[in-house]
N, C-alpha and C positions, 0 to 999 in steps of 0.2 A: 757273885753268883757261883755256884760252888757245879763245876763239873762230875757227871756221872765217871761213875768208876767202871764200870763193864756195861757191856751191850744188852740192850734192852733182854734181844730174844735168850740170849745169857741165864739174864737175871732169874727168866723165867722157867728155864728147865725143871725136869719134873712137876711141873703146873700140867694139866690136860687143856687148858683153855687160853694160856696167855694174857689172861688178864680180863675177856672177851666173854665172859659168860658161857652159860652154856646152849647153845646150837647159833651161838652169834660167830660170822667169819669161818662158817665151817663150809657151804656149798658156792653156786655158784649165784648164788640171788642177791647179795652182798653186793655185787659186781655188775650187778644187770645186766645178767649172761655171759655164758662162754662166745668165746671168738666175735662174731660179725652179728651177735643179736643183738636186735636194736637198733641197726645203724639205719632204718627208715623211721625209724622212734626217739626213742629216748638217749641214743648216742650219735644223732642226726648230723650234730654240729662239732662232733669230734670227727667224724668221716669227713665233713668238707675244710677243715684245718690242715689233718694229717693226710690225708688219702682223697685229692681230690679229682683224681680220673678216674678212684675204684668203678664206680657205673657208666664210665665211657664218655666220651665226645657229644656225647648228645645230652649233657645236663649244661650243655652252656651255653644254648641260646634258641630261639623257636627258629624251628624249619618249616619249611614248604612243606603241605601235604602235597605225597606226586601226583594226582589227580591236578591238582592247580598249576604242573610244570608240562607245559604243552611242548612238545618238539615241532619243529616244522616240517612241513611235510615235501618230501625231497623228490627232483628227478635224474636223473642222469640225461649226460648229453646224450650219449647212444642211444637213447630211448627217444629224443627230440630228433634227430638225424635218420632215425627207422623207419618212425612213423610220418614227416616231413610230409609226403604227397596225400598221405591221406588228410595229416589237420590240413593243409592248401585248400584241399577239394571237402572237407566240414566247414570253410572259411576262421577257422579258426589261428592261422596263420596268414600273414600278408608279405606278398612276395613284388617288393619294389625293385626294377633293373639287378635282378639277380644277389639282391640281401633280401633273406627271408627274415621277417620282421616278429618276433615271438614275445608274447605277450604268459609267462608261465600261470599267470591268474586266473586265466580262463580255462586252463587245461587242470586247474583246479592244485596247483605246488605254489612254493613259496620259499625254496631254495634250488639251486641248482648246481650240479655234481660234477666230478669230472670224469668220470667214468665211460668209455666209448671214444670213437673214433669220431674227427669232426672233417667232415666233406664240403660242404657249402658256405659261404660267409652269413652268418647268422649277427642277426640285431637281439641280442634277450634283455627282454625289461625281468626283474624278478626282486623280490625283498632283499635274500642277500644270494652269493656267490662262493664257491671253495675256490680257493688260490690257482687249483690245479684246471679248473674249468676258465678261469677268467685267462689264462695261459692260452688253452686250446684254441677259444673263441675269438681271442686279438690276434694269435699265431697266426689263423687262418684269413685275416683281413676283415674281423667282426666288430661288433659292436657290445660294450655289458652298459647297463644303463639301471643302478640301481634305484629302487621305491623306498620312498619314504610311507610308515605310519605301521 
């Protein structure tokens, strides 16, 4: 096999066309576009080879629409220890030998916070609990009584 002697584009100086006809290899259509055309088309699988976070974190797997991500909905202790005589007197709290027995379901929450000062020894049933509230409520000689479901 006999080796070339000089380089192609060499060989070809003084040619207008390099070998390529004429208006072949001259724009950019040759190429199937300048820069990033293409890369939802016809250079789809060259972006996800070479470049595969170019469009971000979110081409790698389904998310939750946030409509479907419910938060629960929260109270603070200050707010149970304020209002205290009045849920007593709606019977929505039950006060046994001085634990007031709190049921957060019916006052319509379904976590509870730490937020506020706690006065009384309180009994709270509730789904879940912050660290700093479940603190409060045993400091003071209480009761946390988590629910299931």
């Amino acid at each position: 096999m006999t080796t070339r002697k000089e380089k192609r584009s060499r060989k070809f100086r003084g040619l207008k066309t390099h070998g390529w006809g004429i208006k072949s290899h001259r724009k950019s259509g040759y190429r199937g576009g300048f820069g990033k055309a293409g890369g939802h088309k016809h250079h789809w699988t060259k972006v996800l080879v070479e470049e595969p976070d170019y469009f971000g974190k979110g081409m790698r797997g389904i998310r939750r629409p946030k409509k479907l991500i419910k938060a629960p909905k929260t109270v603070n202790l200050g707010y149970i220890e304020e209002k205290l005589d009045e849920l007593v007197s709606r019977k929505l709290v039950e006060e046994e030998g001085g634990v007031f027995k709190v049921d957060v379901r019916k006052l319509g929450f379904e976590k509870v916070l730490g937020e506020g000062n706690v006065n009384h020894k309180l009994h709270i049933l509730a789904f879940k609990f912050s660290r700093k509230a479940v603190e409060k409520i045993e400091g003071k000689g209480g009761k946390v009584t988590v629910l299931e479901g």
